[in-house]
mmCIF file of the N, C-alpha and C atoms, coordinates in Angstrom:
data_MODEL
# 
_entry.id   MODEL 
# 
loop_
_atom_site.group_PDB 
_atom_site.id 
_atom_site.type_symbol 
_atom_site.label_atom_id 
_atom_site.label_alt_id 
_atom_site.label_comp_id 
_atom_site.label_asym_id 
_atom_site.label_entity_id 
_atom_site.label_seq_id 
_atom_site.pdbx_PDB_ins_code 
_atom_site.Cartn_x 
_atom_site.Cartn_y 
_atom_site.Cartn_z 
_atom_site.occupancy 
_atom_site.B_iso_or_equiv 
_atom_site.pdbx_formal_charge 
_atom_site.auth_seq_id 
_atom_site.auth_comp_id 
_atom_site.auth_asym_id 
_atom_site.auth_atom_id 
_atom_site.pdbx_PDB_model_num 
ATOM 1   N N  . UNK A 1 1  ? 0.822   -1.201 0.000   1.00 0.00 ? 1  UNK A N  1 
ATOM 2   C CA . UNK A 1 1  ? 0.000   0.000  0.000   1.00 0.00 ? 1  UNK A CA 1 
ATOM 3   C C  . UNK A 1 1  ? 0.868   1.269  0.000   1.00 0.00 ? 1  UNK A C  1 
ATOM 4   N N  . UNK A 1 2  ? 2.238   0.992  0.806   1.00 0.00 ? 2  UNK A N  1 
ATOM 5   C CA . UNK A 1 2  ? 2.748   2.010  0.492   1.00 0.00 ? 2  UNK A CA 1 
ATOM 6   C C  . UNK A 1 2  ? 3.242   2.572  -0.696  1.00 0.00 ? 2  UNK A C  1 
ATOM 7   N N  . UNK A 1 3  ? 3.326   1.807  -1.743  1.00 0.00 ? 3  UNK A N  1 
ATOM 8   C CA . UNK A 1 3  ? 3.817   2.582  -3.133  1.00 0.00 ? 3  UNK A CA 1 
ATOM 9   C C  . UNK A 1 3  ? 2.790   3.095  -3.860  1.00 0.00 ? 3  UNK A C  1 
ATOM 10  N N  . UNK A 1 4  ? 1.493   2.284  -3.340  1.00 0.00 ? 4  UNK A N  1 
ATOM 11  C CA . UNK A 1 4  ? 0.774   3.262  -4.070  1.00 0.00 ? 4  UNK A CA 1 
ATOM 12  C C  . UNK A 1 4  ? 0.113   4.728  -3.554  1.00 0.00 ? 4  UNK A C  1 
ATOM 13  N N  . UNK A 1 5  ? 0.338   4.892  -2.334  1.00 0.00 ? 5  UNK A N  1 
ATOM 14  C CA . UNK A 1 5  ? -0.053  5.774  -1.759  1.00 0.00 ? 5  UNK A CA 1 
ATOM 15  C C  . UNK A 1 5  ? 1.382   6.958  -2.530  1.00 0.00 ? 5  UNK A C  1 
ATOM 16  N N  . UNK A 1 6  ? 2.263   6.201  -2.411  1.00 0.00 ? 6  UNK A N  1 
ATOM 17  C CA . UNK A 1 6  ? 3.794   7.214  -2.901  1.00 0.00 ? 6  UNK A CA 1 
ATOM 18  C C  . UNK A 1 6  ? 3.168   7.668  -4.239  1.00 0.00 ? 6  UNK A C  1 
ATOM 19  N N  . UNK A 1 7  ? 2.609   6.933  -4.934  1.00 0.00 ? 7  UNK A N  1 
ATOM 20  C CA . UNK A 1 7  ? 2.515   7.409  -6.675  1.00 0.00 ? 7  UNK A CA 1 
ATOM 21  C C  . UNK A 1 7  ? 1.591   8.212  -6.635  1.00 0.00 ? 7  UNK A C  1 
ATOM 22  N N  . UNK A 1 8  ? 0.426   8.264  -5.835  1.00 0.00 ? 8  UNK A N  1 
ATOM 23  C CA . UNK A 1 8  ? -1.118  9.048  -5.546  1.00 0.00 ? 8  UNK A CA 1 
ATOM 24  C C  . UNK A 1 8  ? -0.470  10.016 -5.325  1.00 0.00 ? 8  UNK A C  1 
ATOM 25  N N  . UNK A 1 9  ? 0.157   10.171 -4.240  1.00 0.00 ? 9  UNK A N  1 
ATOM 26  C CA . UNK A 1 9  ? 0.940   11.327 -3.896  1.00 0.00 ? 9  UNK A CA 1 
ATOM 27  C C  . UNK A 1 9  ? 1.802   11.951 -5.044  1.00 0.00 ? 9  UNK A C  1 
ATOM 28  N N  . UNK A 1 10 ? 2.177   11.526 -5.479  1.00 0.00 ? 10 UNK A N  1 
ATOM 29  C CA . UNK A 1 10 ? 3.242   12.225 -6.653  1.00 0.00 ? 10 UNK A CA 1 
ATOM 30  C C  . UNK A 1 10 ? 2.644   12.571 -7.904  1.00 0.00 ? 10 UNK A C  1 
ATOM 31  N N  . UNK A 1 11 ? 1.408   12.027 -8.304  1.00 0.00 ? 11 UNK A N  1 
ATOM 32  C CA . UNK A 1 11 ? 0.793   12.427 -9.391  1.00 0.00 ? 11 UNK A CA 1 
ATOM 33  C C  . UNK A 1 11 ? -0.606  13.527 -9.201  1.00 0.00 ? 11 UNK A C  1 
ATOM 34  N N  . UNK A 1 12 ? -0.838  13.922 -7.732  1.00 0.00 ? 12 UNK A N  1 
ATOM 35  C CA . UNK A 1 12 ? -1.009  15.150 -7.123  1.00 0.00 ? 12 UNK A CA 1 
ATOM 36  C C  . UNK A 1 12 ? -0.396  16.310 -7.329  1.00 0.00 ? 12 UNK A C  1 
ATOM 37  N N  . UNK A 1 13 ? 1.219   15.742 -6.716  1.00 0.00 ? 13 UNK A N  1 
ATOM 38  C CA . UNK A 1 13 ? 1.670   17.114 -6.629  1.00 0.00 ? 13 UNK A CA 1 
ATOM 39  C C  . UNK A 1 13 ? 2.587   17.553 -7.760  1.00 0.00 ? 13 UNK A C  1 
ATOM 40  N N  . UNK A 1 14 ? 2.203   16.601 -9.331  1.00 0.00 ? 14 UNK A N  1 
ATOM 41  C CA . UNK A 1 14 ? 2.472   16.850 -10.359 1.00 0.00 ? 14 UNK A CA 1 
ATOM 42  C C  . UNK A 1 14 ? 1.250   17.449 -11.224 1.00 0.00 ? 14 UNK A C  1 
ATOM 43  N N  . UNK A 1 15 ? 0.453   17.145 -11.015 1.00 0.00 ? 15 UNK A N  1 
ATOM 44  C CA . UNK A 1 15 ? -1.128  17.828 -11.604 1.00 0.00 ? 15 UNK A CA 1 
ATOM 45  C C  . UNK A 1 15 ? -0.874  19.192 -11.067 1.00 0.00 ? 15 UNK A C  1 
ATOM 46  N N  . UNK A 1 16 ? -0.888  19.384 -10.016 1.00 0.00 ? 16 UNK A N  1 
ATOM 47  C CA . UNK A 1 16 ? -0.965  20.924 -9.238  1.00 0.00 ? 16 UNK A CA 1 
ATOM 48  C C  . UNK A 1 16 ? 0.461   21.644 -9.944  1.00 0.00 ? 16 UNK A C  1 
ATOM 49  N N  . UNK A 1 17 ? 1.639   20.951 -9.600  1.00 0.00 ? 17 UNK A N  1 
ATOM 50  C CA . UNK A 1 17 ? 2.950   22.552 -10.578 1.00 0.00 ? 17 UNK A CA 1 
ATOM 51  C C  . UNK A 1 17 ? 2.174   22.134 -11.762 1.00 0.00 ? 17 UNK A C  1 
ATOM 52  N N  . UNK A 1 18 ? 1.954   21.540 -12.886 1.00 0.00 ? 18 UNK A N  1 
ATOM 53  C CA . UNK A 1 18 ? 1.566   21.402 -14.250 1.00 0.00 ? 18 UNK A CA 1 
ATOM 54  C C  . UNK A 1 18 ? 0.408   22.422 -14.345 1.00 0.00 ? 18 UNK A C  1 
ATOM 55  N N  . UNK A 1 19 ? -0.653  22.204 -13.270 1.00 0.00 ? 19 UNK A N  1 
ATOM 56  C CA . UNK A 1 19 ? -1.509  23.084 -14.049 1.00 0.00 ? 19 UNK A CA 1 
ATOM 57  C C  . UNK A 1 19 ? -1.285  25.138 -13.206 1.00 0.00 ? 19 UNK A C  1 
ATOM 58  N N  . UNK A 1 20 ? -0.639  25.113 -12.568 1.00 0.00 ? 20 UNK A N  1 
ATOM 59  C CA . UNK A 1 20 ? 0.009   25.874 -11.882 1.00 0.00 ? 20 UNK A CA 1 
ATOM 60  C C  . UNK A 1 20 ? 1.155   26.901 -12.886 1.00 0.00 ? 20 UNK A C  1 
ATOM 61  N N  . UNK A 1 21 ? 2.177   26.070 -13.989 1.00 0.00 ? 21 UNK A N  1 
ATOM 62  C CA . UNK A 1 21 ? 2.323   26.347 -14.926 1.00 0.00 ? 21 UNK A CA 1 
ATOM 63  C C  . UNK A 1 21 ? 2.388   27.088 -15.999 1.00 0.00 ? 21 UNK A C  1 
ATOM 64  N N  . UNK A 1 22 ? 1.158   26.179 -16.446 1.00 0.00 ? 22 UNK A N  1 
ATOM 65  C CA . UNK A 1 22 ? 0.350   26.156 -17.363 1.00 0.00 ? 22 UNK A CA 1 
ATOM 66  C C  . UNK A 1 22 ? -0.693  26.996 -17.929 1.00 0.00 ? 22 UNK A C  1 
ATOM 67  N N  . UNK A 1 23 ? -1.305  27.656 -16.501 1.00 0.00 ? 23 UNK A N  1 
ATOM 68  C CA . UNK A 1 23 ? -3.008  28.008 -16.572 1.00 0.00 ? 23 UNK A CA 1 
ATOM 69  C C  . UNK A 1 23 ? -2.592  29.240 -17.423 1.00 0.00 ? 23 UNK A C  1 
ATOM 70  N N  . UNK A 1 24 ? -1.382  30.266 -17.524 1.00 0.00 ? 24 UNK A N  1 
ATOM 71  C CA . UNK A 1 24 ? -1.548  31.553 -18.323 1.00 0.00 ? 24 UNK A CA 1 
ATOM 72  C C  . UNK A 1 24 ? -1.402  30.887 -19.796 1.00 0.00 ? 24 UNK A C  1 
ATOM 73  N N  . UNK A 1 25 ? -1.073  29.432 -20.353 1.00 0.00 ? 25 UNK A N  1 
ATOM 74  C CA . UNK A 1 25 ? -1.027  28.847 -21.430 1.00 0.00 ? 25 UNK A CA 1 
ATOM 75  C C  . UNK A 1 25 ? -2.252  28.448 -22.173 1.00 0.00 ? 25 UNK A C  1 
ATOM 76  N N  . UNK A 1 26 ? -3.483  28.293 -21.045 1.00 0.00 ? 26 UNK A N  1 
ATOM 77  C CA . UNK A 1 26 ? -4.931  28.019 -21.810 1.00 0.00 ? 26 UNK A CA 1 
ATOM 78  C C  . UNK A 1 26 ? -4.747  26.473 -21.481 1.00 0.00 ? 26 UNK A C  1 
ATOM 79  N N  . UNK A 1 27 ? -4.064  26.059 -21.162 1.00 0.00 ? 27 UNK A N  1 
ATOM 80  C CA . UNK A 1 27 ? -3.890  24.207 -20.950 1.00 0.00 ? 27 UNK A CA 1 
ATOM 81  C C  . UNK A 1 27 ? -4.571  23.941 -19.367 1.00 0.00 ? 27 UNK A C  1 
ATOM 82  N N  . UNK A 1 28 ? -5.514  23.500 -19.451 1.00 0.00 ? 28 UNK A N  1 
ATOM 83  C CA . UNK A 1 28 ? -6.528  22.914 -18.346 1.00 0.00 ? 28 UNK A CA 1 
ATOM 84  C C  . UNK A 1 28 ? -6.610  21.499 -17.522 1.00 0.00 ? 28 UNK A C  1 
ATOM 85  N N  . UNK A 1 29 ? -5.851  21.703 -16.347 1.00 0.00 ? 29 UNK A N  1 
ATOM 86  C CA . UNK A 1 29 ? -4.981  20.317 -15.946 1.00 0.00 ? 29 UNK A CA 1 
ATOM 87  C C  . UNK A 1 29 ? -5.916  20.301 -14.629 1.00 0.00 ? 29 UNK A C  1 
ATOM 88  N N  . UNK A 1 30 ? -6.552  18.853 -14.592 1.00 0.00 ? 30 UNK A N  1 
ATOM 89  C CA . UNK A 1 30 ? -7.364  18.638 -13.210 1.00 0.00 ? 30 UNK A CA 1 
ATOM 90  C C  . UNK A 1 30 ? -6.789  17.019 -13.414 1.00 0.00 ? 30 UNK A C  1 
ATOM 91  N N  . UNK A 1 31 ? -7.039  16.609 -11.905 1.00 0.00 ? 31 UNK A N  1 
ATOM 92  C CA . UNK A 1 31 ? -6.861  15.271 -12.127 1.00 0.00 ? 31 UNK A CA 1 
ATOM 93  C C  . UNK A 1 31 ? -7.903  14.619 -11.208 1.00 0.00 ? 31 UNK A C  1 
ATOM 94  N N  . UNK A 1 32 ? -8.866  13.146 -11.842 1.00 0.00 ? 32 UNK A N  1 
ATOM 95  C CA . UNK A 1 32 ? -9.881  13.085 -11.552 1.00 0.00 ? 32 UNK A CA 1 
ATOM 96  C C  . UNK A 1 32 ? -9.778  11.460 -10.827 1.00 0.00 ? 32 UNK A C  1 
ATOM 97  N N  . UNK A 1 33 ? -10.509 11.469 -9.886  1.00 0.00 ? 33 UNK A N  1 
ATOM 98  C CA . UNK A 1 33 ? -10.297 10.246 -8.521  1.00 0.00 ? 33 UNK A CA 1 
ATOM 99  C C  . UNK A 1 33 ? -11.772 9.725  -8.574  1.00 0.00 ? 33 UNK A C  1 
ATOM 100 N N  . UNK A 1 34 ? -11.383 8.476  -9.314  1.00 0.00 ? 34 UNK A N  1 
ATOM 101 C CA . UNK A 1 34 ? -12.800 7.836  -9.360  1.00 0.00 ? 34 UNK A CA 1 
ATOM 102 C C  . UNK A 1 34 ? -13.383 6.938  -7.914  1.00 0.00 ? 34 UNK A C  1 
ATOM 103 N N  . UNK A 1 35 ? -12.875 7.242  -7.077  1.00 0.00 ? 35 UNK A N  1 
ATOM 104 C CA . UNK A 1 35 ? -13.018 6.479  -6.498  1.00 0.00 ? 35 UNK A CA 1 
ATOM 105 C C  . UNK A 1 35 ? -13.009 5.196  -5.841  1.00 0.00 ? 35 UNK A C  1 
ATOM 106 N N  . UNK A 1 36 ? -13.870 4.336  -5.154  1.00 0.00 ? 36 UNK A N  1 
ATOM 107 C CA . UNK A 1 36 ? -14.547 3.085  -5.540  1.00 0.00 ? 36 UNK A CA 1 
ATOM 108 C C  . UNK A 1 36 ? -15.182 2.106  -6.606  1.00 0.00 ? 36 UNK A C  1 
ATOM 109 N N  . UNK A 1 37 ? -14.505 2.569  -7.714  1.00 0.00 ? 37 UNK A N  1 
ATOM 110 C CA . UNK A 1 37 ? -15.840 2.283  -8.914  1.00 0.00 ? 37 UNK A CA 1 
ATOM 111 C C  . UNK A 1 37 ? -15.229 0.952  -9.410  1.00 0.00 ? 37 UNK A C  1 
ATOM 112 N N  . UNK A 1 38 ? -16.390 0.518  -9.384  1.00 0.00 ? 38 UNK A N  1 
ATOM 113 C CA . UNK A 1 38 ? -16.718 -1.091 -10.331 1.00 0.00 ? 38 UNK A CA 1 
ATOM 114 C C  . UNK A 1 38 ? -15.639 -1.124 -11.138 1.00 0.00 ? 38 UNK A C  1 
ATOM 115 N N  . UNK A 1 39 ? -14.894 -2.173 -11.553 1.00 0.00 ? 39 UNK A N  1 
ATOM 116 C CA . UNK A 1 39 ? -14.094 -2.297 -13.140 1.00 0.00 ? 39 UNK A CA 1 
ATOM 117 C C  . UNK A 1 39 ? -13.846 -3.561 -13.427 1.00 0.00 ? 39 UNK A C  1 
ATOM 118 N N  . UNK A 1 40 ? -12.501 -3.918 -14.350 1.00 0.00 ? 40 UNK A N  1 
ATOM 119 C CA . UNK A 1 40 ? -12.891 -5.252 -14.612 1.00 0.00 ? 40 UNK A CA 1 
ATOM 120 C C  . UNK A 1 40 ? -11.392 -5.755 -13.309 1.00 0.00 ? 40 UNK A C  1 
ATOM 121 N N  . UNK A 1 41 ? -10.625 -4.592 -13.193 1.00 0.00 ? 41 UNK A N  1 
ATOM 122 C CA . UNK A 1 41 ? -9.853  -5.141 -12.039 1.00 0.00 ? 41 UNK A CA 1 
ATOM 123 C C  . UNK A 1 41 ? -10.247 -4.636 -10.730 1.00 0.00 ? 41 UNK A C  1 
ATOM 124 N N  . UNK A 1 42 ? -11.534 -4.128 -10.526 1.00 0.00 ? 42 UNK A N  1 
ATOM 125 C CA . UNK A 1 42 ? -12.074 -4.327 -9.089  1.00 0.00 ? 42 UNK A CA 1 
ATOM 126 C C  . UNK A 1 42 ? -13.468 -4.130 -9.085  1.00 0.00 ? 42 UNK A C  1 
ATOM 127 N N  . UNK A 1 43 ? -13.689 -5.901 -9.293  1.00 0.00 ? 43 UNK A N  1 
ATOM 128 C CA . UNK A 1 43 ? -15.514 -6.096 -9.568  1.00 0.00 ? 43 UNK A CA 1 
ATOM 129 C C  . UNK A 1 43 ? -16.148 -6.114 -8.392  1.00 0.00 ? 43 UNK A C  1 
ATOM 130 N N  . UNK A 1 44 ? -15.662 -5.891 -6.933  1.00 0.00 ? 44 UNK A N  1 
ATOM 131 C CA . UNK A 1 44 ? -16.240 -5.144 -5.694  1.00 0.00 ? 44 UNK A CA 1 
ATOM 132 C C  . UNK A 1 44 ? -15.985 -4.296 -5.241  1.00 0.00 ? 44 UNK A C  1 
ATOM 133 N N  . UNK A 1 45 ? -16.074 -3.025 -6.678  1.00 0.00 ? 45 UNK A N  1 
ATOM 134 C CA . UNK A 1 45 ? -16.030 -1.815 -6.338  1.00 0.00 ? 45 UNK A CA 1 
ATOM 135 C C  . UNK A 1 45 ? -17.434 -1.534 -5.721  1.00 0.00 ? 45 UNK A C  1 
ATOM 136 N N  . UNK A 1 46 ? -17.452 -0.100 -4.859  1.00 0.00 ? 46 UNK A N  1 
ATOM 137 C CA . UNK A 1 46 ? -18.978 0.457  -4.715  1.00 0.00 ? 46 UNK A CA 1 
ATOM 138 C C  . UNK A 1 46 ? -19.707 1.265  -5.771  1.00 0.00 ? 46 UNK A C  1 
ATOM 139 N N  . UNK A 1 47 ? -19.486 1.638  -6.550  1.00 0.00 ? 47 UNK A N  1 
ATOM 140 C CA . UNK A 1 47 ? -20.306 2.193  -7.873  1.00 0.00 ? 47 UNK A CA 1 
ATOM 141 C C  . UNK A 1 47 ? -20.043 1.704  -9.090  1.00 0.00 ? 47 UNK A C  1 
ATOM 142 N N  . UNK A 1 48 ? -21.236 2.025  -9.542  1.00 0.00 ? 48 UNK A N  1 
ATOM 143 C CA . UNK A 1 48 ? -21.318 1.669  -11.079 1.00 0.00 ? 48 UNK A CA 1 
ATOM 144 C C  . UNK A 1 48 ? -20.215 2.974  -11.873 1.00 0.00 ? 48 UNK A C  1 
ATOM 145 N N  . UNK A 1 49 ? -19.758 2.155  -13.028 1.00 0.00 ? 49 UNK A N  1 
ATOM 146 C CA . UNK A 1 49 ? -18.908 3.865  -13.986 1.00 0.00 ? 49 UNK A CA 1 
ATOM 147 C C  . UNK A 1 49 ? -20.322 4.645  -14.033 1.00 0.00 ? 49 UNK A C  1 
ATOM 148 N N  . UNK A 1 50 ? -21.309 4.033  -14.900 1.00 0.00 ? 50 UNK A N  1 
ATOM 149 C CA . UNK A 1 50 ? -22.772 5.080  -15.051 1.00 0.00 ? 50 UNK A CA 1 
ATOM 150 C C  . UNK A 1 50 ? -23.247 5.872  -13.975 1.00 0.00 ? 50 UNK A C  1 
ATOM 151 N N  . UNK A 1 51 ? -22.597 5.630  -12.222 1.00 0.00 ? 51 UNK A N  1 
ATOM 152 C CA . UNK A 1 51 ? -23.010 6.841  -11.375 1.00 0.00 ? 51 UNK A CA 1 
ATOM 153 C C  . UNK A 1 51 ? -21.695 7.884  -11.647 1.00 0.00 ? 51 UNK A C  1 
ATOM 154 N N  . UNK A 1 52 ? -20.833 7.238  -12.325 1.00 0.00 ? 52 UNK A N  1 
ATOM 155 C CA . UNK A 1 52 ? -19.439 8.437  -12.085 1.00 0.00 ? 52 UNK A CA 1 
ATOM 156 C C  . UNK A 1 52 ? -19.082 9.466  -13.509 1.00 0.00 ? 52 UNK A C  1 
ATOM 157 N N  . UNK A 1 53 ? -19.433 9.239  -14.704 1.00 0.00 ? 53 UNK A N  1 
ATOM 158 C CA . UNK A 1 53 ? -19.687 9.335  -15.598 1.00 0.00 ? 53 UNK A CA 1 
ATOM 159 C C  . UNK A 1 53 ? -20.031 10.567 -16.006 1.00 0.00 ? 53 UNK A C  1 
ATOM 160 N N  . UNK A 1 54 ? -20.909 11.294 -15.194 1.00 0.00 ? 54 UNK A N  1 
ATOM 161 C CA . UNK A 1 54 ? -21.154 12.985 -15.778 1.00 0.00 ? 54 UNK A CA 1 
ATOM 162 C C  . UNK A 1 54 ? -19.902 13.924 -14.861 1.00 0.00 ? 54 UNK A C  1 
ATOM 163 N N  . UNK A 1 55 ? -19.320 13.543 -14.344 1.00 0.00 ? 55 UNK A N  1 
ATOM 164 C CA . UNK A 1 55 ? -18.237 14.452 -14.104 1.00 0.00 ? 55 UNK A CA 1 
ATOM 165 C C  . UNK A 1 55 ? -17.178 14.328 -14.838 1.00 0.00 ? 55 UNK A C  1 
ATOM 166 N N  . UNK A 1 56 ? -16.684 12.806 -15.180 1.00 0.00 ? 56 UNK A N  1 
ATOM 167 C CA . UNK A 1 56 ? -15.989 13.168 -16.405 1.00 0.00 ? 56 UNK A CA 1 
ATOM 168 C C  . UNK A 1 56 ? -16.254 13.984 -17.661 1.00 0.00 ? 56 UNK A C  1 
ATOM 169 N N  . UNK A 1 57 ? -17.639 13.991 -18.159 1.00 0.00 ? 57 UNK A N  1 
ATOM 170 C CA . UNK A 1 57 ? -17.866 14.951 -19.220 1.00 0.00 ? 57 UNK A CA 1 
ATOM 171 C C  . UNK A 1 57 ? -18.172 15.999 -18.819 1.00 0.00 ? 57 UNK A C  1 
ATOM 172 N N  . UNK A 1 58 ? -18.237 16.528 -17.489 1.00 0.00 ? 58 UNK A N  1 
ATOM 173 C CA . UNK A 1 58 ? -18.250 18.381 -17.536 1.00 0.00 ? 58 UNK A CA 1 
ATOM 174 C C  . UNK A 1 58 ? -17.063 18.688 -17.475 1.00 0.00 ? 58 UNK A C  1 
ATOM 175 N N  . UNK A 1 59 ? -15.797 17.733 -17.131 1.00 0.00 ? 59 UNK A N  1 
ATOM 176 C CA . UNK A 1 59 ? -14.531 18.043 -16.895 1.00 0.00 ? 59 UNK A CA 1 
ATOM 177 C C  . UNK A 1 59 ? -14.293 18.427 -18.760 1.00 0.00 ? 59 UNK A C  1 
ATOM 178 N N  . UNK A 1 60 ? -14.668 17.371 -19.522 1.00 0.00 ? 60 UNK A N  1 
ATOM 179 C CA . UNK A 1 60 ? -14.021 18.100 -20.853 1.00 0.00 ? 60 UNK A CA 1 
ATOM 180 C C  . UNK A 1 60 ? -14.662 18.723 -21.691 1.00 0.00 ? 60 UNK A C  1 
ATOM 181 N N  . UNK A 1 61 ? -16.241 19.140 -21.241 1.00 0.00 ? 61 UNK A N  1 
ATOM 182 C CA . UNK A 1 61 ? -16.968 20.120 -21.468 1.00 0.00 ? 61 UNK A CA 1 
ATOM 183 C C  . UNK A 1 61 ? -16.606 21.937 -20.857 1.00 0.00 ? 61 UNK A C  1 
ATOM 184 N N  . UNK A 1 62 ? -17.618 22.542 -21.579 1.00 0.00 ? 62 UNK A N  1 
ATOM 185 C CA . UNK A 1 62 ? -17.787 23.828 -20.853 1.00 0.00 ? 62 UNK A CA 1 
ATOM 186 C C  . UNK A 1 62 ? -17.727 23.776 -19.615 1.00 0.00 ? 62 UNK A C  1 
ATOM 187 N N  . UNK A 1 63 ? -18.955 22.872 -18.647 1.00 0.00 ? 63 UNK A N  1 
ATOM 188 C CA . UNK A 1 63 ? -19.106 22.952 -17.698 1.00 0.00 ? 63 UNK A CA 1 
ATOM 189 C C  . UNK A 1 63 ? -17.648 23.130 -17.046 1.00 0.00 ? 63 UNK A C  1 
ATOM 190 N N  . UNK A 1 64 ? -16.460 22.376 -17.085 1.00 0.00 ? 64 UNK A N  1 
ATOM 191 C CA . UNK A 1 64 ? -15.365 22.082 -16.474 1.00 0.00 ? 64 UNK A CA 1 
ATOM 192 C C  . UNK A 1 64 ? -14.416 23.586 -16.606 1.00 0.00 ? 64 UNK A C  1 
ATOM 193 N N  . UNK A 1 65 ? -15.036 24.095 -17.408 1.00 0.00 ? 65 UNK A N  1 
ATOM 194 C CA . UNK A 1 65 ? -13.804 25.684 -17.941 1.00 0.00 ? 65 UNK A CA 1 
ATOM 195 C C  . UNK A 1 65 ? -12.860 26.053 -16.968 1.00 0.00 ? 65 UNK A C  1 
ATOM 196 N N  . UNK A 1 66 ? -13.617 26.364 -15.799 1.00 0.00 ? 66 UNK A N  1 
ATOM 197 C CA . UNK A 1 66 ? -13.101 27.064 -14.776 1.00 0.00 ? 66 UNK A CA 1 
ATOM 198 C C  . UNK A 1 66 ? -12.545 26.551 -13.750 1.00 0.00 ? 66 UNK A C  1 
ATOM 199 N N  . UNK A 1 67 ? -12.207 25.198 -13.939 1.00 0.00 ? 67 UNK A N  1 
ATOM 200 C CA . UNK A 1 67 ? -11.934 24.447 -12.757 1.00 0.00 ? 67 UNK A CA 1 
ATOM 201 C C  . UNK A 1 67 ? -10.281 24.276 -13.426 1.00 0.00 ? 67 UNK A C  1 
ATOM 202 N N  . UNK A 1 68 ? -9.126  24.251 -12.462 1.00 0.00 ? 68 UNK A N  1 
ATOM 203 C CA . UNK A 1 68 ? -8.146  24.466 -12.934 1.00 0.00 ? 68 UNK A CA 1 
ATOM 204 C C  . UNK A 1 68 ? -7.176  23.980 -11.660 1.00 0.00 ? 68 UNK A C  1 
ATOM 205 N N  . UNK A 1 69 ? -6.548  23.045 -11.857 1.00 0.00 ? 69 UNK A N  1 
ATOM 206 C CA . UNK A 1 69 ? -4.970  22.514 -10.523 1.00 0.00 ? 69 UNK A CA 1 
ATOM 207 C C  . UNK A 1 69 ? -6.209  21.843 -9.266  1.00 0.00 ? 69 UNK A C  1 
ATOM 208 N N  . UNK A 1 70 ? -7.540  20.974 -9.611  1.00 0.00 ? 70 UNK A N  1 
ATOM 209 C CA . UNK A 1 70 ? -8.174  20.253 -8.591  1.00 0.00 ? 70 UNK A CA 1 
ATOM 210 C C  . UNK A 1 70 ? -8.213  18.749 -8.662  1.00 0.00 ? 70 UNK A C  1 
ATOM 211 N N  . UNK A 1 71 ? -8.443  17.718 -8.000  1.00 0.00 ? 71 UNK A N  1 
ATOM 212 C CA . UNK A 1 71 ? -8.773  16.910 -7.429  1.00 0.00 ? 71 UNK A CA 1 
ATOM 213 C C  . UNK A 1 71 ? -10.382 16.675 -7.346  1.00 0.00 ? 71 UNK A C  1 
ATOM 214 N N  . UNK A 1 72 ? -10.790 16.136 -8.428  1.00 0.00 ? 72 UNK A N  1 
ATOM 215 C CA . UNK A 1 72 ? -12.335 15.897 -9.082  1.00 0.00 ? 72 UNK A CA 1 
ATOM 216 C C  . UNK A 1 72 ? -12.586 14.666 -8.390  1.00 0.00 ? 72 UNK A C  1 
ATOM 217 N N  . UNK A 1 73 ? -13.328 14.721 -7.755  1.00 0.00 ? 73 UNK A N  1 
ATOM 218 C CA . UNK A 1 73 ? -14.513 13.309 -7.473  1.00 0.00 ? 73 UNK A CA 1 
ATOM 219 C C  . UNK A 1 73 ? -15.920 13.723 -7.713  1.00 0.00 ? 73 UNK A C  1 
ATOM 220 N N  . UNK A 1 74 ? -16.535 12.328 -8.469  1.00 0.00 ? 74 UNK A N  1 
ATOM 221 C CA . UNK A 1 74 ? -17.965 12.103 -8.391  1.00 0.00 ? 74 UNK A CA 1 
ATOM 222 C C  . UNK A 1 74 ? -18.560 12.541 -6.891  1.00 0.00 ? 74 UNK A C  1 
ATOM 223 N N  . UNK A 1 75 ? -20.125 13.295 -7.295  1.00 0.00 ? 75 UNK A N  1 
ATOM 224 C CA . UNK A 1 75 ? -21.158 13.353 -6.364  1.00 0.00 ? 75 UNK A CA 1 
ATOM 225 C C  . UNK A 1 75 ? -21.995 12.327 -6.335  1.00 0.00 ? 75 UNK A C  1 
ATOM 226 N N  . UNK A 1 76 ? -20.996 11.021 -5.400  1.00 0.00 ? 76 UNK A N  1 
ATOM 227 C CA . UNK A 1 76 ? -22.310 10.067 -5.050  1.00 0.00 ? 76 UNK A CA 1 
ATOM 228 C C  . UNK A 1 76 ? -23.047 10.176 -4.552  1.00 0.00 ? 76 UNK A C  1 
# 
């Protein structure tokens, strides 16, 4: 558990300088934490992808414009 907690950690505080960066470039860097979710390598996840699913598309929609260097989770 500890390496992956090391990589979580490091691909945090690489999203944040990147979009930190970036943001006077127009380049829109969030990084998004699905959670618990179902897959085919963890079929006792707690959600379905179909509850997690509209936050990925406001992230690469309009909706997402303004969101910039965050840590996105679904509203279960």
């Amino acid at each position: 558990m500890g390496a992956y907690s090391a990589s979580k950690g490091a691909a945090e505080a690489l999203m944040k300088t990147v979009a930190a960066e970036e943001k006077d470039n127009g380049v829109q860097v969030n990084l998004f934490d699905p959670l618990n979710t179902k897959s085919e390598g963890n079929p006792e996840g707690q959600y379905e992808p179909s509850e997690i699913v509209g936050v990925i598309v406001d992230l690469v929609t309009a909706q997402g414009i303004e969101r910039q260097g965050e840590i996105v989770k679904p509203n279960v």
